[in-house]
C-alpha positions in Angstrom: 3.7 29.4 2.0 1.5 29.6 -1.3 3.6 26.6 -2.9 2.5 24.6 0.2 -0.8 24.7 -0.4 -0.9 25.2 -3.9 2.0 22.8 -4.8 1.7 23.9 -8.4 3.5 27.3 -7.9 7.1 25.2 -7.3 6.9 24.4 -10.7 4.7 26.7 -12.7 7.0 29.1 -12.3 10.0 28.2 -14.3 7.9 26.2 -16.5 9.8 25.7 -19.9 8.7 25.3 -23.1 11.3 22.2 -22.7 9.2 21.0 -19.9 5.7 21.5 -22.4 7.4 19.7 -25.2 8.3 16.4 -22.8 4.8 17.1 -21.0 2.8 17.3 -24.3 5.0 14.0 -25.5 4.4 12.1 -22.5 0.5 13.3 -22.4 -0.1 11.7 -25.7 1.5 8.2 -24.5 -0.6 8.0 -21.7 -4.0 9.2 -23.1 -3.4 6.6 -25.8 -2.9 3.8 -23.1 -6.1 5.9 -21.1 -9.0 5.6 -23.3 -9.0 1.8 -23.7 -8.0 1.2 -19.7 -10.2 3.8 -18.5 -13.3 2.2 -20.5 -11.8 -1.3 -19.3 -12.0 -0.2 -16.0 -15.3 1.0 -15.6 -16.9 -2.3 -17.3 -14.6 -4.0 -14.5 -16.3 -1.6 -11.9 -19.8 -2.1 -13.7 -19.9 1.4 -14.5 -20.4 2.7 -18.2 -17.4 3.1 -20.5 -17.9 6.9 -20.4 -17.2 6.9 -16.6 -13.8 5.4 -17.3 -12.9 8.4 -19.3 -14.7 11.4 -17.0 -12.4 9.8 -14.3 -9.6 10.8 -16.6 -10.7 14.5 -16.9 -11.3 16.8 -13.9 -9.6 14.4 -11.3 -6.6 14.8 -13.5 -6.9 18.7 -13.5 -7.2 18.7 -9.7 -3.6 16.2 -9.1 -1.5 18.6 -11.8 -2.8 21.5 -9.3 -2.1 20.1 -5.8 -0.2 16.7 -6.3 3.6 17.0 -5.7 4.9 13.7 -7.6 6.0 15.2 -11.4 5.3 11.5 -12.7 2.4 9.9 -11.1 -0.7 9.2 -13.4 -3.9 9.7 -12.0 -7.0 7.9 -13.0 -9.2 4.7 -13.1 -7.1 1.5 -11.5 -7.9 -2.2 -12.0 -7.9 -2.7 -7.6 -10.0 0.0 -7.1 -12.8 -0.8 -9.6 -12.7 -3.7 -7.9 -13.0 -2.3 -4.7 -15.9 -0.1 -6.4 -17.9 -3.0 -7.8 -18.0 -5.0 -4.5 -18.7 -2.0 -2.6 -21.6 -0.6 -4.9 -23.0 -4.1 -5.9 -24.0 -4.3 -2.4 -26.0 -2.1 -2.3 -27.5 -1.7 -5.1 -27.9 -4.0 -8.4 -25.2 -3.4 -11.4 -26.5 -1.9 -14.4 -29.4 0.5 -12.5 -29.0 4.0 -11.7 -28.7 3.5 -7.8 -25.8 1.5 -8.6 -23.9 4.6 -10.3 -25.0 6.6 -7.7 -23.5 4.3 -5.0 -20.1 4.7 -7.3 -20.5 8.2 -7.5 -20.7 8.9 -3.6 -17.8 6.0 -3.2 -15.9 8.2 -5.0 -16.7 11.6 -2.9 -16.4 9.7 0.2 -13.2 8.2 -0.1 -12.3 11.4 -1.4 -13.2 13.4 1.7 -11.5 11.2 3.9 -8.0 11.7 2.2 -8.7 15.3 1.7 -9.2 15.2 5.9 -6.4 12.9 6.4 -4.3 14.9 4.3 -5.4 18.3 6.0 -4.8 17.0 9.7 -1.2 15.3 8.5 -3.0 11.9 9.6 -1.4 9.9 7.0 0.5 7.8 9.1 -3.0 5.8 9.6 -2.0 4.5 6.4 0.6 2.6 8.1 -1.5 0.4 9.6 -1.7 -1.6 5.8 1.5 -3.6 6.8 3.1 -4.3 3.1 2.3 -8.0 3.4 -1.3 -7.3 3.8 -0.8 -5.1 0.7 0.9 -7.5 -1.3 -1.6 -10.5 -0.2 -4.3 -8.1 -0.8 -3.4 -6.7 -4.2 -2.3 -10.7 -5.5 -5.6 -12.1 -4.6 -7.8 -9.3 -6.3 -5.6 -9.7 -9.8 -6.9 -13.3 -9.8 -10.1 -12.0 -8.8 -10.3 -9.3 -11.3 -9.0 -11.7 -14.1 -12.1 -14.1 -13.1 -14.7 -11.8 -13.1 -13.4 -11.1 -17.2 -14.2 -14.7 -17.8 -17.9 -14.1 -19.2 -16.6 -11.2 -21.4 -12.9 -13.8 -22.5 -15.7 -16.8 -22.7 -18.9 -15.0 -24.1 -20.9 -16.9 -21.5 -22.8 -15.6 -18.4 -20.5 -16.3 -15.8 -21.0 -14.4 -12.5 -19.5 -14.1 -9.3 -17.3 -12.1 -7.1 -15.6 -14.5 -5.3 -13.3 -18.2 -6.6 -16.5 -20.3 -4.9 -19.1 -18.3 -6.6 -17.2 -17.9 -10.1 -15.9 -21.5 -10.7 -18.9 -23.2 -10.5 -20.5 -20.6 -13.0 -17.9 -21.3 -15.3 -19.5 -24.9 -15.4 -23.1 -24.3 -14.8 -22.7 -22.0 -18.2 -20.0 -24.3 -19.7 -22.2 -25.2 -22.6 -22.9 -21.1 -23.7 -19.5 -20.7 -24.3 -18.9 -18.8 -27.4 -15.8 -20.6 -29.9 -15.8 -17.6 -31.7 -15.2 -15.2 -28.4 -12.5 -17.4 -27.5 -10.1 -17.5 -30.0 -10.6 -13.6 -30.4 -9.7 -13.9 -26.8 -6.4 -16.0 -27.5 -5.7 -13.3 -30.3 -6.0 -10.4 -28.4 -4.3 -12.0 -25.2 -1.5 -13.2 -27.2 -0.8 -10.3 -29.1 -1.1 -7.7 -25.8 1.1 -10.4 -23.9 4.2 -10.4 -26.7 3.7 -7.2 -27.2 4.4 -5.9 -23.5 8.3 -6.7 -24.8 8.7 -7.9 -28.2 7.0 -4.7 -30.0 9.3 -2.7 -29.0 12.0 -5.2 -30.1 10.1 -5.4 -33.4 10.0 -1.9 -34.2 14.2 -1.5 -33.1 15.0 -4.3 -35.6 13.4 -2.6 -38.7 15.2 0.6 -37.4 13.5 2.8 -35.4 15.6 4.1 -32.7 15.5 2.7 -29.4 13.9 5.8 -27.5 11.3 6.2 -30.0 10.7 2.1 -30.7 10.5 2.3 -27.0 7.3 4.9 -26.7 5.7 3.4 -29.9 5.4 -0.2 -28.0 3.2 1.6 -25.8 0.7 1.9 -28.2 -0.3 -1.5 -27.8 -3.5 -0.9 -26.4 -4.7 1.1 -29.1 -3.7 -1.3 -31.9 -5.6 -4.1 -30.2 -8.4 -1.6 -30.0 -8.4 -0.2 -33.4 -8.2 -3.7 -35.2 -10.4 -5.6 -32.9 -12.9 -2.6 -33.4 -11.9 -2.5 -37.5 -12.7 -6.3 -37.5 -15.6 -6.5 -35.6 -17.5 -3.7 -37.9 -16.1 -5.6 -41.3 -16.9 -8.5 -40.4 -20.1 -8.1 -39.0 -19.2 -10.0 -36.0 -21.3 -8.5 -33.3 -24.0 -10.3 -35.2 -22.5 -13.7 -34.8 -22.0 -13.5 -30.8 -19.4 -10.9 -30.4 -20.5 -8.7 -28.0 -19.7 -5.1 -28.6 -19.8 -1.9 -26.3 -22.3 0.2 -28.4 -23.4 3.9 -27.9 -21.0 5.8 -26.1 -22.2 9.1 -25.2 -20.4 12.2 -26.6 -19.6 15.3 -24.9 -18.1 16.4 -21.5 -19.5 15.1 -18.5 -22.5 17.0 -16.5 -20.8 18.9 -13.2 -23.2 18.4 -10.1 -23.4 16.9 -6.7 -25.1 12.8 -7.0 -28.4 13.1 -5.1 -28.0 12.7 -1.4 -29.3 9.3 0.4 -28.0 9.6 3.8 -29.3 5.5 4.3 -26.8 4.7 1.1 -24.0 7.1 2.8 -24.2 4.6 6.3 -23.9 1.8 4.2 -20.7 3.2 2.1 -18.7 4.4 4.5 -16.8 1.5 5.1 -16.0 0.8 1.9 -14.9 4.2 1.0 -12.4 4.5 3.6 -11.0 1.0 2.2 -10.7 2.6 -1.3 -9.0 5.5 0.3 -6.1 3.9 2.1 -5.9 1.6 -0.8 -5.8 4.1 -3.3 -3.8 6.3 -1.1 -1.0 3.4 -0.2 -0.7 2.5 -3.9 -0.3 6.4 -5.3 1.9 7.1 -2.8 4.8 4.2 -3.2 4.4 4.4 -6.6 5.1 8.2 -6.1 7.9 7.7 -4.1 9.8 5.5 -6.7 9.6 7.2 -9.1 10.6 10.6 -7.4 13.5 8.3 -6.3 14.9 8.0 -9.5 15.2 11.6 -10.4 16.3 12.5 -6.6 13.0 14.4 -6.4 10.6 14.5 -3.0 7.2 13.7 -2.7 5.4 15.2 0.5 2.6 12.5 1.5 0.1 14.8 3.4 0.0 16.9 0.1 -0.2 13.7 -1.6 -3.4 12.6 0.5 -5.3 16.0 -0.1 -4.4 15.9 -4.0 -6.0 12.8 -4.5 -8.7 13.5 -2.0 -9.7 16.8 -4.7 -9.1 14.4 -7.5 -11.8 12.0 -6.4 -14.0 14.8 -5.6 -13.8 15.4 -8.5 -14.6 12.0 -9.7 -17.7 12.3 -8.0 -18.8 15.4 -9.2 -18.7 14.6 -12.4 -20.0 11.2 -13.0 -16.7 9.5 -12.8 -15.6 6.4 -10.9 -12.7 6.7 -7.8 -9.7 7.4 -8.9 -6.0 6.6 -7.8 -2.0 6.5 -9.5 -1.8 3.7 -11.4 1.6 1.6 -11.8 1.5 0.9 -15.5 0.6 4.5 -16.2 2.6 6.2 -14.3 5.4 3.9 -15.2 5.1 5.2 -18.8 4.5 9.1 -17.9 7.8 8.7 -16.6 9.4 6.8 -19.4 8.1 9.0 -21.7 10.2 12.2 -20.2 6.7 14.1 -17.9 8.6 17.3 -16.9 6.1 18.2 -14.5 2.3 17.5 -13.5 1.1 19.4 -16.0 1.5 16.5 -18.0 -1.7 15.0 -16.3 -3.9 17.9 -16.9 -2.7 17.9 -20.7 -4.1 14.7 -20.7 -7.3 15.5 -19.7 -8.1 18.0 -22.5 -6.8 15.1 -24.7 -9.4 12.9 -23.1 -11.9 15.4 -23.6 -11.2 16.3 -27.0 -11.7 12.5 -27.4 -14.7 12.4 -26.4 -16.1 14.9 -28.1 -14.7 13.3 -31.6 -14.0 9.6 -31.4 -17.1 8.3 -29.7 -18.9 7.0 -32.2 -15.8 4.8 -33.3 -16.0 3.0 -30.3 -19.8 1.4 -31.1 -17.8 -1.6 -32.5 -15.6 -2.0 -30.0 -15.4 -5.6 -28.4 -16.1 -5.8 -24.9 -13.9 -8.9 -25.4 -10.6 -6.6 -26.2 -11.6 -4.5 -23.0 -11.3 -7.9 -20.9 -8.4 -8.9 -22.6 -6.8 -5.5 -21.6 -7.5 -5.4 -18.2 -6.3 -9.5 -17.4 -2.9 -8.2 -18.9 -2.7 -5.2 -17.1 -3.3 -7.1 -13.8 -0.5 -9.8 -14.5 1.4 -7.4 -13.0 0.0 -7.7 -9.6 0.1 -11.0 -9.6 3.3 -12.0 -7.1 2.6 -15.8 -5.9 6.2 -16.2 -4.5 5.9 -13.3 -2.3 3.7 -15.9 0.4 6.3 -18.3 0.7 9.3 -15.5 0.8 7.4 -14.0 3.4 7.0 -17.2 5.6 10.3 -17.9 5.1 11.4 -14.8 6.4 8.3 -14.3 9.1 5.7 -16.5 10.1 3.7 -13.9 11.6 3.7 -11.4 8.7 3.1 -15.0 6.0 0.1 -15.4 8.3 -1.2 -12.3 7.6 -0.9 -12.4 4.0 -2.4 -16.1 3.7 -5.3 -14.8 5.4 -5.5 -11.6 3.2 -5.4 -13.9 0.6 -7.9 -17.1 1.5 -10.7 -14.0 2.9 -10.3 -11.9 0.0 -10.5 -15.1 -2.8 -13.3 -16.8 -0.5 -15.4 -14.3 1.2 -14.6 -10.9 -0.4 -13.0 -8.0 -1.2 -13.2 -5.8 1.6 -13.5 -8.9 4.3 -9.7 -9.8 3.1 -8.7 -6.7 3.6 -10.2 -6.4 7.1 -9.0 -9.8 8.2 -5.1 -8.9 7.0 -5.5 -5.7 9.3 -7.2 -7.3 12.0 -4.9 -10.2 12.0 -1.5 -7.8 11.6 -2.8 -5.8 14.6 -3.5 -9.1 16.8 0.0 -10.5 15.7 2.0 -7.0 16.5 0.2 -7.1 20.1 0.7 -10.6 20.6 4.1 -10.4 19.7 5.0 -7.0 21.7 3.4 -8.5 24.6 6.2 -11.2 24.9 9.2 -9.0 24.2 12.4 -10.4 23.7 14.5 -9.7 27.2 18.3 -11.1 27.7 20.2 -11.9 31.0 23.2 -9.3 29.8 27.1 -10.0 31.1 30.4 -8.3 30.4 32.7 -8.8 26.8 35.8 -9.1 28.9 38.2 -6.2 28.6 35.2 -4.0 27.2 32.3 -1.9 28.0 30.2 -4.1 26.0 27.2 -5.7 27.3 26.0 -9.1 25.5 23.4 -11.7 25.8 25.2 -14.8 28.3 22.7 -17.3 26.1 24.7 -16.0 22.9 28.8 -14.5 24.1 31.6 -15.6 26.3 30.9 -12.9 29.1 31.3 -13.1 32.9 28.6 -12.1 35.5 28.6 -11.4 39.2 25.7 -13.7 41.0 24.8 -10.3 43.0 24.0 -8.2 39.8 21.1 -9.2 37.4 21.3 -7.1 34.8 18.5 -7.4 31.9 17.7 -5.7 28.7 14.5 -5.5 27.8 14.2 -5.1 23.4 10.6 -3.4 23.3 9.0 -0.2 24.6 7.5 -0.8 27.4 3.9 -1.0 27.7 0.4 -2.1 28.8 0.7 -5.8 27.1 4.3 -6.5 27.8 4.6 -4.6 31.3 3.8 -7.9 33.5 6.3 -10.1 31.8 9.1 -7.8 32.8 7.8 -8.3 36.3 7.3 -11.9 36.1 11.1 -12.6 34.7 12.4 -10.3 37.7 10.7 -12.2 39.8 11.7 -15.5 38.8 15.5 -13.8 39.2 14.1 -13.0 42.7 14.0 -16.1 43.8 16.3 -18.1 41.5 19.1 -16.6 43.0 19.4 -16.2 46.9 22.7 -13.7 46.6 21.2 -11.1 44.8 21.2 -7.4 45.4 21.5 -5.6 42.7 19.1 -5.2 39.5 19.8 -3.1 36.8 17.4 -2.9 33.6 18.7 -1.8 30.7 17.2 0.3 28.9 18.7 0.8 25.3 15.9 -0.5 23.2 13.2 0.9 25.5 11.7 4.1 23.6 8.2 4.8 25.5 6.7 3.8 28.7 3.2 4.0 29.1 1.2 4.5 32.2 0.3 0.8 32.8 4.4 0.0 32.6 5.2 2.7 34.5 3.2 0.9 37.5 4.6 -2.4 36.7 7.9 -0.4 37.1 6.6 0.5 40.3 5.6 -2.7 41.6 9.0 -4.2 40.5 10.7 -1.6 42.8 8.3 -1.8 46.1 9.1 -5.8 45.7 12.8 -5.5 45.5 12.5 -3.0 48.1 11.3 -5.8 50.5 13.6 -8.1 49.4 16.5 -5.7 50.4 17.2 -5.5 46.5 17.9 -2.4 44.7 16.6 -1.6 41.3 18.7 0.6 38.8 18.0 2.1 35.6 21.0 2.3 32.5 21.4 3.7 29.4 17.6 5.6 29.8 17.2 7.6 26.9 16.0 11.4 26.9 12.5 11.2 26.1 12.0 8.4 28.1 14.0 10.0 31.2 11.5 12.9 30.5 8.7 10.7 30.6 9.8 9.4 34.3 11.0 13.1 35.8 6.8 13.9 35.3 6.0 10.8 37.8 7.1 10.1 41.8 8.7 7.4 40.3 12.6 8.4 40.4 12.0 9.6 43.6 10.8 6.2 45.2 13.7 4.5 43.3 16.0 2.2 45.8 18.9 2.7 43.3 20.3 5.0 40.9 19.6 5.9 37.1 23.1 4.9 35.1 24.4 6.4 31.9 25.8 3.2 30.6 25.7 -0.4 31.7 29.1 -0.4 32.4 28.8 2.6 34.4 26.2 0.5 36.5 28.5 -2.6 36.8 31.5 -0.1 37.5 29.6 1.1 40.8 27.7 -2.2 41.7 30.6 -4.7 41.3 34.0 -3.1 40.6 35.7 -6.5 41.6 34.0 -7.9 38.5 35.3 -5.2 36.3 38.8 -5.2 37.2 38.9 -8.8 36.9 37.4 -8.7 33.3 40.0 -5.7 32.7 43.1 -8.0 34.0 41.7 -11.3 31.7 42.0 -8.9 28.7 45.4 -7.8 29.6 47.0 -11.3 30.4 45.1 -12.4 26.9 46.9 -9.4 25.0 50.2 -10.6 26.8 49.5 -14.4 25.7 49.0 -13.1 22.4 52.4 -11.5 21.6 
């Protein structure tokens, strides 16, 4: 019971000092990736550098102690900054203290709602993020989080948070553009871009072995960081356009609650429950795959109150919201993370850089931040998932186009309403027009097909359908408009029999459709029969008077029904199998 709520305890206890020599390896990987992504990330959220790295600190602490994933990283993401940025800049202007406080409380407010979520087991709500909305989602905010680094890759004062407000600023300001930022741009680009696969490569072919050429390519980030910094200082560049990051305050961050503006809380809540299930829907597959590989478990209720602390604890300590991030957690696991302690090991790195390295960073390029954080979202960027997808579905396609076109056009958190709101009208549309087959006999079977699709026989007394949806308040009144069109197509009937294989849940309203269908039979001097009903649903009918009015009987199988309503029919399909099997030999 105490490892259930205090997850840490499955693995605390056998911890080795094995397990603290992988975790201290793969801590040092990742806070070396951390610092310049976590500063990246904040200038992407508008935040200040240092709230990049607080958001790599306590919310870190709080995952190793309650998360259940031995791999995931935890900390600032590229989607959700963007998320942050859209949802604070609304409020409040970037740059100004009522803008960090609107991060702040994004932060604690998404964090709640996962900690609740997680608390109840509501995680399923979740679900309702179909993985093309996702995917459509996620696509369309890398471009839009690569666009908004153009001012920083350009040196120009480009602005915008959508494609129509950003392009034409790119030509309004075309003639600021700094020749100097740009090639430092290309530089840095190029080199981050090669390097994602060729460092490695690099480091194997003048003989470091593979494992270990394999964790040095990860440092990447800080040798773009290092040199551009190294550079920048030398050459006195800051002086001749380069713009640079400047003071970046030392020490630990302050503990405390933001102050409380219940006006900016109405206006946030939105938002923050957006950055939850994103965050939330991200951590958690991420989790999943890589708990896959080692034949581990994940438990996603756990999952939801571990990062609902961690962004509490964003917010109580000047931080931005937090989430698992791919790239991150990608290389945690590469780098051999035993357990979650790895994360919190991480966070007294962090710290311990802070309180030392600091005032290296004054030099740092804001131009190498931006360059970091276009690479890092390359990988988000899937353009042949839209046409896969409509290939495949032309419902699901629709709701990723529109994910997309709202989220590139109008915004970040309209797109990602519109992809629900559009996945939700699709599912009903397409429930309420269930798929229902006319169903005969395979001769010489007990097999039941489709007469649109197999060779079966059928007696013109019996109408037997199958109905392939639950049944319920959208769909109930076809099912009574195809029996009545049966009804009266065919003047010999007397029998109907629904199958109900696929049928997993009635609902009230289709439970009186059901009714209906049975009074009008019933006055035709047709009886209506129920096959292959299954348990909960049978349950679900034994609480209503509806078996009892019931002009026929409730069948095990279909071919039990077609046994009792038109034996002639059976043994004739019975004899054409057996004169078939005689042709045969």
């Amino acid at each position: 019971m105490q490892s259930r709520f205090l997850p840490f305890l499955t693995w605390a206890r056998h911890y080795s000092r094995a397990d603290l020599t992988n975790d201290l390896i793969a801590a040092a990987v990742v806070t070396i990736m951390l610092i310049p992504q976590g500063m990246a990330y904040a200038m992407l959220a508008g935040l200040p550098p240092q709230a990049g790295l607080y958001g790599a600190m306590l919310p870190l602490v709080l995952y190793a102690a309650f998360g259940t994933s031995r791999a995931l990283a935890v900390g600032p993401v590229a989607v959700v900054a963007l998320m942050t940025a859209a949802a604070a800049g609304a409020v409040a202007q970037s740059g100004t203290e009522h803008y960090h406080l609107a991060a702040l409380w994004l932060a604690l407010l998404s964090g709640g709602m996962m900690l609740v979520l997680g608390l109840f087991r509501l995680g399923f709500i979740a679900s309702f993020l179909s993985h093309p909305v996702i995917s459509g989602f996620i696509t369309a905010a890398g471009i839009l989080i690569a666009a908004s680094q153009l001012r920083h890759l350009l040196g120009a004062d480009i602005t915008g948070k959508t494609l129509p407000q950003v392009v034409p600023s790119v030509f309004s300001n075309s003639a600021d553009i700094s020749v100097l930022t740009v090639v430092f741009a290309a530089v840095i680009l190029g080199f981050l871009i090669w390097s994602r696969t060729g460092l490695a490569s690099l480091l194997q072919r003048i003989g470091i072995a593979p494992p270990l050429a394999k964790l040095l390519g990860k440092t990447a980030l800080l040798i773009a960081v290092v040199t551009s910094t190294g550079i920048v200082w030398a050459l006195g560049l800051d002086e001749r356009g380069i713009a640079i990051l400047g003071d970046v305050p030392r020490g630990l961050p302050e503990l405390g609650l933001p102050a409380f503006d219940f006006g900016l809380l109405q206006l946030l809540i939105a938002p923050a429950a957006m950055i939850a299930i994103v965050g939330y829907v991200e951590s958690i597959s991420i989790a999943q795959t890589l708990a896959a590989k080692k034949r581990q478990s994940v438990d996603p209720d756990r999952e939801l109150v571990a990062l609902g602390l961690a962004n509490l604890g964003a917010g109580v300590s000047n931080a931005m919201p937090v989430t698992g991030g791919l790239s991150r957690s990608i290389v945690n696991y590469e780098a051999g993370a035993a357990t979650p302690a790895a994360g919190a090991i991480t966070a007294v790195l962090i710290a311990m850089a802070l309180m030392v390295l600091t005032p290296l960073m004054y030099f740092l390029p804001r131009v190498t931040l931006a360059a970091i954080i276009v690479v890092a979202v390359l990988s988000l960027l899937d353009f042949r998932a839209l046409p896969r997808t409509w290939a495949y579905s032309r419902a699901d396609g629709a709701a990723m186009a529109a994910t997309m076109i709202f989220t590139l056009f109008v915004g970040v958190e309209q797109g990602l309403m519109a992809g629900v709101g559009l996945s939700l009208v699709l599912f009903l549309y397409r429930t309420s027009r269930p798929h229902m087959a006319v169903v005969g006999q395979v001769p010489g079977t007990e097999y039941f097909r489709n007469i649109e699709r197999h060779n079966v026989v059928t007696d013109n007394q019996v109408f037997s359908i199958r109905v392939d949806e639950s049944l319920y308040f959208p769909n109930a009144r076809a099912l009574e408009d195809r029996v009545t069109q049966a009804l009266s197509d065919r003047p010999a009937l007397r029998h109907v029999v629904l199958q109900c294989a696929a049928v997993n849940y009635i609902d009230a309203s289709a439970l009186e459709s059901l009714e209906a269908i049975n009074e009008r039979l019933q006055t035709a001097d047709v009886q209506f029969h129920l096959s292959e009903v299954k348990g909960p649903v049978m349950d679900q009918l034994t609480r209503s008077h509806f078996l009892d009015a019931l002009t026929g009987q409730v069948f095990l199988t279909q071919f039990d029904a077609m046994v009792a309503l038109s034996p002639e029919l059976t043994r004739a399909c019975q004899l054409q199998d057996r004169c078939e099997t005689l042709r045969n030999h």
